[in-house]
C-alpha distance (Angstrom), angle and dihedral (degrees) to the residues before:
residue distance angle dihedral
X1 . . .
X2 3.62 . .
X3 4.12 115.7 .
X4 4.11 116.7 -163.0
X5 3.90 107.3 -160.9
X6 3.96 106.9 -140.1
X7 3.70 124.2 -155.4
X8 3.89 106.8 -130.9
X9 3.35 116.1 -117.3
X10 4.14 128.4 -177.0
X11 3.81 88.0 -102.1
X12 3.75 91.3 60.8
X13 4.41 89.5 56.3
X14 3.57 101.4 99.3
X15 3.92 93.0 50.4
X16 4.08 85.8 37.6
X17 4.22 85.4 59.1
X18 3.62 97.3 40.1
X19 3.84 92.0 52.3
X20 4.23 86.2 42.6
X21 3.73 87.8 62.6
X22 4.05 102.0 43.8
X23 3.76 87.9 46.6
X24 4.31 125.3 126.5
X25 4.15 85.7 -145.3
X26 3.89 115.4 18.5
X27 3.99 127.2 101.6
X28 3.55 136.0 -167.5
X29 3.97 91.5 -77.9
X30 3.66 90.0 68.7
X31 3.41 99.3 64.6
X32 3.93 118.5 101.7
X33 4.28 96.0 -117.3
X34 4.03 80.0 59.5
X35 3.77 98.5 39.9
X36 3.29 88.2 50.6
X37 3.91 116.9 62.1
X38 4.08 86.8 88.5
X39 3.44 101.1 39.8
X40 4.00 82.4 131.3
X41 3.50 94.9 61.1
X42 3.99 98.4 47.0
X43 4.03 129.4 43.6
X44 3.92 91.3 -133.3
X45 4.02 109.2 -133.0
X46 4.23 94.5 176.1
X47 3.88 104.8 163.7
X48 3.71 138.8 -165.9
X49 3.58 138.5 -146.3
X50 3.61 120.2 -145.3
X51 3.82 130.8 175.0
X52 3.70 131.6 -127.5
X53 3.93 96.8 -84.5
X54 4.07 83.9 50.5
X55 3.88 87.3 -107.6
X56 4.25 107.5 155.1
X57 3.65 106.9 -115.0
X58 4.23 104.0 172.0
X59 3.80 137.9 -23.3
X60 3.69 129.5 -144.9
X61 3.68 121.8 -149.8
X62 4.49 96.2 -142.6
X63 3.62 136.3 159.2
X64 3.53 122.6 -161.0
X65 4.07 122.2 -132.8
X66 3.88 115.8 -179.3
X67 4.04 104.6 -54.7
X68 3.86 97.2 -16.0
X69 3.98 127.7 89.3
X70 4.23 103.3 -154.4
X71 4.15 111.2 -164.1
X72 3.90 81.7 -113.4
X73 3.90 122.4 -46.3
X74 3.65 96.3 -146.8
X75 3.77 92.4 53.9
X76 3.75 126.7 82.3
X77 3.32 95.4 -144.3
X78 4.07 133.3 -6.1
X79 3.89 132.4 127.3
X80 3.96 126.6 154.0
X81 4.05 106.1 -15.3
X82 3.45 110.1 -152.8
X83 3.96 143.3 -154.1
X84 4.40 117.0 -94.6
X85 4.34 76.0 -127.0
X86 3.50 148.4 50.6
X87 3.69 96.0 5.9
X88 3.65 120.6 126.8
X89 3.80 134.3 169.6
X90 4.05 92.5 -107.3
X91 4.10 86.4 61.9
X92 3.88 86.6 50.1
X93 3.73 91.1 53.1
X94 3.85 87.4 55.8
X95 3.49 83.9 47.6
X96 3.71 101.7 53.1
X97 4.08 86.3 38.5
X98 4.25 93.7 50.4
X99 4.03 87.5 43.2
X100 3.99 86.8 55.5
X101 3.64 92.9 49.2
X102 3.70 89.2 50.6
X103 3.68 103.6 50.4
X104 3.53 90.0 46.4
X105 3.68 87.7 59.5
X106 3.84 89.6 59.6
X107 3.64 94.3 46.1
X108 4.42 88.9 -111.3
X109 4.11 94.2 151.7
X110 4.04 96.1 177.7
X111 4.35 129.0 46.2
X112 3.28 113.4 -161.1
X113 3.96 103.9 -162.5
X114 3.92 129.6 -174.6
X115 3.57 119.5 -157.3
X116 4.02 127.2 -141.1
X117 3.47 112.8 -119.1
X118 4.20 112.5 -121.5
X119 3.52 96.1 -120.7
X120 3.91 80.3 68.5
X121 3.56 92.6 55.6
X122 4.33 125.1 101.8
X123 3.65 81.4 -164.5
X124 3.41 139.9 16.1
X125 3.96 105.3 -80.5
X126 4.47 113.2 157.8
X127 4.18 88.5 129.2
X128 3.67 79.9 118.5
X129 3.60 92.9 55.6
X130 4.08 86.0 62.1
X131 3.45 103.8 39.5
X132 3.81 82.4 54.3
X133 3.52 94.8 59.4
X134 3.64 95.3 44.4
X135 3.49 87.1 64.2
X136 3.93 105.4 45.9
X137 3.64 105.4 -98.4
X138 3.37 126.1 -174.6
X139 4.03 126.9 -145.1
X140 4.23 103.6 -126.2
X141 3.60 102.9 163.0
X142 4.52 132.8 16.3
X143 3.25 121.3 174.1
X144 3.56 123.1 -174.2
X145 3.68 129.7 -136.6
X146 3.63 139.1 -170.3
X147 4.30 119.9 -123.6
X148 3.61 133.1 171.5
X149 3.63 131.7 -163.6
X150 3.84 104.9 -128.7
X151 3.91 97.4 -159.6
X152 3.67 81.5 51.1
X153 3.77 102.8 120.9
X154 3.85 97.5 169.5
X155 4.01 83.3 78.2
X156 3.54 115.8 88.7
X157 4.23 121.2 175.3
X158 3.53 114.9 -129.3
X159 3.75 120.6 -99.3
X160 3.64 93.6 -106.6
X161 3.66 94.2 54.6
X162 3.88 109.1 42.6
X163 4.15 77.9 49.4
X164 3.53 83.9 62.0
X165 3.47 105.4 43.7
X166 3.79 90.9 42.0
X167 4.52 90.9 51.1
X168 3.65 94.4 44.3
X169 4.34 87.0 40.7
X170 3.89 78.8 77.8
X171 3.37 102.4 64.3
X172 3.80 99.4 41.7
X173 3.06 143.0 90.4
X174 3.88 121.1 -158.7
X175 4.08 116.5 -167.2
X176 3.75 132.8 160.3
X177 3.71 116.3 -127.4
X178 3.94 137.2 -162.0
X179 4.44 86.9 -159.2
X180 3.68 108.7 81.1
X181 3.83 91.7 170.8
X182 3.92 88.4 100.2
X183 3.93 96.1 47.4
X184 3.34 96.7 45.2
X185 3.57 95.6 58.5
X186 4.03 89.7 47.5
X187 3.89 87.6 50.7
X188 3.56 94.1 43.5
X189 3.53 90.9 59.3
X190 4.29 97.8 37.8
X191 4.11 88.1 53.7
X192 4.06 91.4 46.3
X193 4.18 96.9 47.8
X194 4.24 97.8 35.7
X195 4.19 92.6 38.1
X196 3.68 116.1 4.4
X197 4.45 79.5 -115.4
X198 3.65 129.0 136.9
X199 3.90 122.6 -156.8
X200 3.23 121.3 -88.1
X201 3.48 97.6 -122.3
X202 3.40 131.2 51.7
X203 3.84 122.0 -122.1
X204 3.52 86.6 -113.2
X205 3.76 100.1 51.0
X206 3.95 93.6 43.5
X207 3.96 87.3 57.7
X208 3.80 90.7 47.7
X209 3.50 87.7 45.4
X210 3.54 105.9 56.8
X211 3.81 99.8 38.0
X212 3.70 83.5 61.7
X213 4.08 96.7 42.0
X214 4.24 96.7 26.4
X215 3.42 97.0 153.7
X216 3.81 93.2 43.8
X217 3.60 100.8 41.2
X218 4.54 113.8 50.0
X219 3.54 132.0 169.8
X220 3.89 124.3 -150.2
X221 3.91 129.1 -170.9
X222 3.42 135.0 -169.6
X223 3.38 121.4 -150.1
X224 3.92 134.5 -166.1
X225 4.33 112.6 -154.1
X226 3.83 81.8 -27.4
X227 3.81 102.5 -50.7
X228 4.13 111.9 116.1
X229 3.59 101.0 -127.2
X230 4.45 89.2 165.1
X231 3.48 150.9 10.8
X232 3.79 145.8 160.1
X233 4.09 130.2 -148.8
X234 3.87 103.9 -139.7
X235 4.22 123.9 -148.2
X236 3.79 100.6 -153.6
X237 3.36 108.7 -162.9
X238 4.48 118.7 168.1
X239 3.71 91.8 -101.4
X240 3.62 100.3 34.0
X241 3.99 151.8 33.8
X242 3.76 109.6 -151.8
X243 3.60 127.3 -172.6
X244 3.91 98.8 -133.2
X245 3.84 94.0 -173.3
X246 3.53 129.2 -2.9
X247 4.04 131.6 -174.0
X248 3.76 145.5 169.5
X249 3.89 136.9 -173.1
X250 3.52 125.8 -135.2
X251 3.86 83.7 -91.3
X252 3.35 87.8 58.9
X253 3.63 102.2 44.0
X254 3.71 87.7 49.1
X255 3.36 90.1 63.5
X256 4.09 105.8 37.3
X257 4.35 84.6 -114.7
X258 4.05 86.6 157.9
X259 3.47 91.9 58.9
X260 3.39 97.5 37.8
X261 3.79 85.0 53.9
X262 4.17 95.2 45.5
X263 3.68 87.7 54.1
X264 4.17 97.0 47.9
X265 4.34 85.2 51.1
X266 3.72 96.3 32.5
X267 4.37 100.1 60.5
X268 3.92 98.3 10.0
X269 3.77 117.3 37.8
X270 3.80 90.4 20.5
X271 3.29 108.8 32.6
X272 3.51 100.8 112.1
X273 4.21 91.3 55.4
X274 3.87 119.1 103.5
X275 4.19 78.6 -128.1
X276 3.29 158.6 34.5
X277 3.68 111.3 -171.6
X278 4.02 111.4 -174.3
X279 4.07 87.0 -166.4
X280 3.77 128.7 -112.6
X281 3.74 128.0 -52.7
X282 3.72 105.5 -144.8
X283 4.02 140.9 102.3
X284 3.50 128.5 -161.3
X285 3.70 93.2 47.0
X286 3.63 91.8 -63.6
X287 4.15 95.8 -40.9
X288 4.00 80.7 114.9
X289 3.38 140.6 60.3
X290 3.49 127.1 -156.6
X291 3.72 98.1 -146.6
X292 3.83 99.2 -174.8
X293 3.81 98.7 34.2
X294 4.10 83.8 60.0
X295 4.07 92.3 40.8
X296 3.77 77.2 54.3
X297 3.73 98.3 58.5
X298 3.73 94.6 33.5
X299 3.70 88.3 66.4
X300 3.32 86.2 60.8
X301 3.95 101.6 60.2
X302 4.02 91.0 -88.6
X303 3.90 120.6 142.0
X304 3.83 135.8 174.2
X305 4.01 128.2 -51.6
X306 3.53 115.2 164.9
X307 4.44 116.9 -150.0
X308 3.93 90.5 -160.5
X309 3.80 121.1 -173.7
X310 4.05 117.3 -153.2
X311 3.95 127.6 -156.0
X312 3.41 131.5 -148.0
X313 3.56 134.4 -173.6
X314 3.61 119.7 -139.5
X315 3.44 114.5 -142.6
């Protein structure tokens, strides 16, 4: 079967969308009104794979940055999405083998290619994982996150803990909140004392963003006699609720609000999810492990996901 990469071009958005949508391994973040909010800080390079008869077989949201192709920097995850049907893991060989051929064409010498994690997935959907292999891949970057199962009864918090949670319950109050002026400012200044780090987004692009996704993107506060002391932004996605950012004050810390918080979202709002993923707990692109942040989450029913990032040299 012959595969013809296509650079994507605004033209190709609606059919980019409507393939984003009927996809086995693509959320909300893949779609081009997401993609795009920093288009001025990445030179976009999405491709798309077509067969002979011009029939779309995957997409891959890419940038381009001197002579390397990254499965999209502004993304936390995202390499080839791919159809529900008629998509094996010979047709993602000739994929991986046309995509070669093409970057070699524009002189791109190095992929750098993040894989979606399977608790992302609507379907089963690690073809990538294969093709990679087949052509000498090299791990670069894993980071490891922390994801419960929240109609996981088999997981009971020790007595110590739901104590905790239940005492400090009292005095909070736990809301969800379409202003993220007030958490931003709180997790501006948690990220700058604890790792010299900045949010990703700006305040301005989170608003933006979640008036245009507002049942994907949610933030909730917690607040102590009226004073926010935490909060987390949530990606909903179908498979999965993931905390996007979370922070607390010393308040907050004081008085366990993030767990609090994690265990209002995890059996209540999101009970009905296949997962609750609290997010990694690493710096340095995974170099680091943040031993108590994951004991932290741990207690709370979450186990190991790895977000691993592959290399391959083109040659």
């Amino acid at each position: 079967m012959a595969v013809i990469i296509h650079k994507y071009t605004q033209q190709d958005r609606p059919r980019w969308d409507e393939f984003v949508l009927a996809s086995k391994n693509a959320t909300f973040i893949h779609l081009r009104q997401y993609m795009e909010y920093h288009s001025d800080r990445f030179v976009d390079h999405s491709l798309m794979a077509f067969n002979e008869r011009g029939r779309l077989l995957a997409i891959l949201p890419a940038n381009i940055n001197g002579t390397t192709l990254y499965s999209h920097q502004g993304l936390t995850f995202g390499g080839w999405l791919m159809p529900m049907k008629q998509f094996t893991a010979a047709t993602m060989l000739e994929i991986f083998d046309s995509l070669v051929i093409y970057l070699k064409e524009l002189n791109i010498n190095k992929l750098i290619y993040k894989t979606i994690p399977h608790i992302y997935h609507r379907y089963p959907a690690e073809e990538d994982i294969y093709a990679l292999f087949r052509h000498n891949a090299e791990i670069c970057e894993c980071n490891i996150s922390s994801t419960a199962i929240p109609t996981n009864n088999h997981f009971k918090y020790s007595s110590g803990q739901s104590s905790l949670i239940k005492r400090n319950c009292q005095k909070l109050e736990i809301i969800e909140t379409k202003d993220f002026a007030p958490f931003w400012t709180l997790l501006t200044k948690h990220l700058k004392e604890r790792y010299e780090a900045s949010p990703v987004h700006t305040i301005e692009e989170i608003t933006k963003l979640s008036q245009h996704f507002p049942e994907n993107i949610r933030l909730f506060e917690v607040s102590c006699e009226g004073r926010l002391v935490a909060g987390s932004v949530i990606y909903e996605t179908e498979q999965v609720a993931h905390s996007q950012y979370a922070a607390a004050n010393d308040e907050g810390f004081a008085l366990n609000a993030m767990a609090a918080l994690h265990d209002r979202l995890l059996h209540h709002e999101y009970a009905k999810k296949a997962y609750y993923d609290f997010g990694t707990s690493n710096e340095q692109h995974g170099a680091i492990l943040n031993e108590s942040l994951m004991i932290s989450k741990n207690k709370l029913g979450g186990r190991g996901i790895a977000y691993i990032t592959y290399k391959i040299n083109i040659k």
